[in-house]
C-alpha positions as a Markdown table, in Angstrom:
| # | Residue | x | y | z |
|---|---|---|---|---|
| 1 | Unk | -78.3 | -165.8 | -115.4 |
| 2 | Unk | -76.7 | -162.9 | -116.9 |
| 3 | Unk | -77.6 | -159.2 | -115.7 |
| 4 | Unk | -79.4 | -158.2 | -119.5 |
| 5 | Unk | -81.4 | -161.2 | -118.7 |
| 6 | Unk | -82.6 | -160.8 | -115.8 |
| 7 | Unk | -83.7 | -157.3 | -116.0 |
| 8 | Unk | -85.3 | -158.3 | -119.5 |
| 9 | Unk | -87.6 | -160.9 | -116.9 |
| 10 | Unk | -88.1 | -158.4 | -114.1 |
| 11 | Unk | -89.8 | -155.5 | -116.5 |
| 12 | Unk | -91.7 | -158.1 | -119.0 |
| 13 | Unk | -92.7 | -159.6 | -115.5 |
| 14 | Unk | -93.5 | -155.7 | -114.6 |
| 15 | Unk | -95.5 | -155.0 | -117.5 |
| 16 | Unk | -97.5 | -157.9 | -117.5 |
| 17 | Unk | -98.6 | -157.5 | -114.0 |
| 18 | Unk | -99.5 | -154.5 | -114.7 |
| 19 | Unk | -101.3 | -155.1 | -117.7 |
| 20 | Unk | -103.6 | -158.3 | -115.8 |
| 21 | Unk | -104.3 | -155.8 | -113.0 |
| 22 | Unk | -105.3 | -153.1 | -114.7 |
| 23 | Unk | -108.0 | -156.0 | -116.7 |
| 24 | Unk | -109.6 | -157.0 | -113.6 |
| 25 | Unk | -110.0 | -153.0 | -112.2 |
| 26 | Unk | -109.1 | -154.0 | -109.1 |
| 27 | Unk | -108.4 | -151.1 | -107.8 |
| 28 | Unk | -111.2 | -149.0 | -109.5 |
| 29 | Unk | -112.8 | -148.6 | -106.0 |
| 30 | Unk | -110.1 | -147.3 | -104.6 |
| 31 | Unk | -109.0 | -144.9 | -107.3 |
| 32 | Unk | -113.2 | -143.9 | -107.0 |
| 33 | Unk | -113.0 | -143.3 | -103.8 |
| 34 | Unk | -109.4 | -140.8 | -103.7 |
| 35 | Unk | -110.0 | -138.8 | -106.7 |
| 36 | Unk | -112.0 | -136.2 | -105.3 |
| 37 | Unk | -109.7 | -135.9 | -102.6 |
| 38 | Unk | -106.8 | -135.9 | -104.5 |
| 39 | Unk | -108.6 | -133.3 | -106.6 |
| 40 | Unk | -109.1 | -131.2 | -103.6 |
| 41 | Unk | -105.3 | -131.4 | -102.3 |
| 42 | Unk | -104.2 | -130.6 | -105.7 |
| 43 | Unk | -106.2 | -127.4 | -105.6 |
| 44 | Unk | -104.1 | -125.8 | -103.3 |
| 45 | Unk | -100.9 | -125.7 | -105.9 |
| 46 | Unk | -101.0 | -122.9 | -108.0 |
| 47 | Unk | -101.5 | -124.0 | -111.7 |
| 48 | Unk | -101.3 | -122.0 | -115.0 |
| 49 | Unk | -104.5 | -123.6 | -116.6 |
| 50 | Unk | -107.1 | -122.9 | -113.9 |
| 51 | Unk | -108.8 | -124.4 | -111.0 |
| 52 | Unk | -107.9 | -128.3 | -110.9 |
| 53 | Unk | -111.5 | -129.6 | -110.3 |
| 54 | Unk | -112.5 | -129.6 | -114.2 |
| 55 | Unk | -110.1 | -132.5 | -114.5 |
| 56 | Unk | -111.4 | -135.4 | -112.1 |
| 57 | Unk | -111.4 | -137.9 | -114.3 |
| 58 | Unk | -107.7 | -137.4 | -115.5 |
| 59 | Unk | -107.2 | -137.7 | -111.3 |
| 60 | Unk | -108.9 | -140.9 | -110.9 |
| 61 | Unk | -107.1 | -142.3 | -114.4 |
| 62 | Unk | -103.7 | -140.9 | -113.2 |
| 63 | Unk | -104.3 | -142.4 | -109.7 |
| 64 | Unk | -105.8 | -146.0 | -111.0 |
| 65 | Unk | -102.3 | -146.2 | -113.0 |
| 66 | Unk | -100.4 | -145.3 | -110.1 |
| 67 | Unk | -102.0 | -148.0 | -107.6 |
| 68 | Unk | -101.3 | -150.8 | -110.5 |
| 69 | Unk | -98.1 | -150.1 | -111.2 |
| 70 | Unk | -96.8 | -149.8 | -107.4 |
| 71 | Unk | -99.0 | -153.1 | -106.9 |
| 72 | Unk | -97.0 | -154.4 | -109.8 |
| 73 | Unk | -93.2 | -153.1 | -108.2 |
| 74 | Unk | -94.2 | -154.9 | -104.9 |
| 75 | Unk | -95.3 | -157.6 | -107.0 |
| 76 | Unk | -92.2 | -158.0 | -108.7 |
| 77 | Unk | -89.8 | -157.5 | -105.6 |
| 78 | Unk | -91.8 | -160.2 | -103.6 |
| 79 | Unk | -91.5 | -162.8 | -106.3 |
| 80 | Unk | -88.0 | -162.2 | -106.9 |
| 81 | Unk | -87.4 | -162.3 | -103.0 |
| 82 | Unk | -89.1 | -165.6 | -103.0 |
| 83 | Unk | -87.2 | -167.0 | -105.9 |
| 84 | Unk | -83.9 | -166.1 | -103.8 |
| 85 | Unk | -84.8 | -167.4 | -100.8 |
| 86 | Unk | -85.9 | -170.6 | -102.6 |
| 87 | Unk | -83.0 | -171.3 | -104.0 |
| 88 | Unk | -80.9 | -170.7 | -100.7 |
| 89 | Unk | -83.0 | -173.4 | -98.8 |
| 90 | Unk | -81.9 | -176.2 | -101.5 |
């Protein structure tokens, strides 16, 4: 398989992992459960437009995408691992 090809699978295999994971909110409890303490941690930078903790929701949205699209990565690299060490076998 040629390189253009392969990268073309890897990120439409990205972005549709991503895309099921963030359908199923499987990781809405944990992005729940972090945002106020991201919010907290992210108090202590200085920033222009005011204190931090008016914005929680865009923490929990901003940490929700984070979680699905490292899930996603790791998703991605383990397949691809697999796929390698499949074909080394036969």
């Amino acid at each position: 398989m040629s390189r253009p090809v392969k990268w073309s699978v890897r990120v439409l295999g990205f972005m549709a992992v991503t895309f099921v994971l963030m359908l199923t909110g499987i990781f809405d409890p944990l992005a729940e459960s972090l945002k106020c303490t991201v919010t907290d941690l992210l108090n202590y930078i200085p920033y222009e437009k005011g204190p931090y903790p008016d914005r929680v929701e865009d923490t929990y949205f901003t940490i929700y995408i984070i979680c699905n699209v490292l899930a996603s990565a790791m998703a991605v690299f383990i397949g691809e691992m697999v796929v390698k060490l499949s074909r080394i076998e036969c």
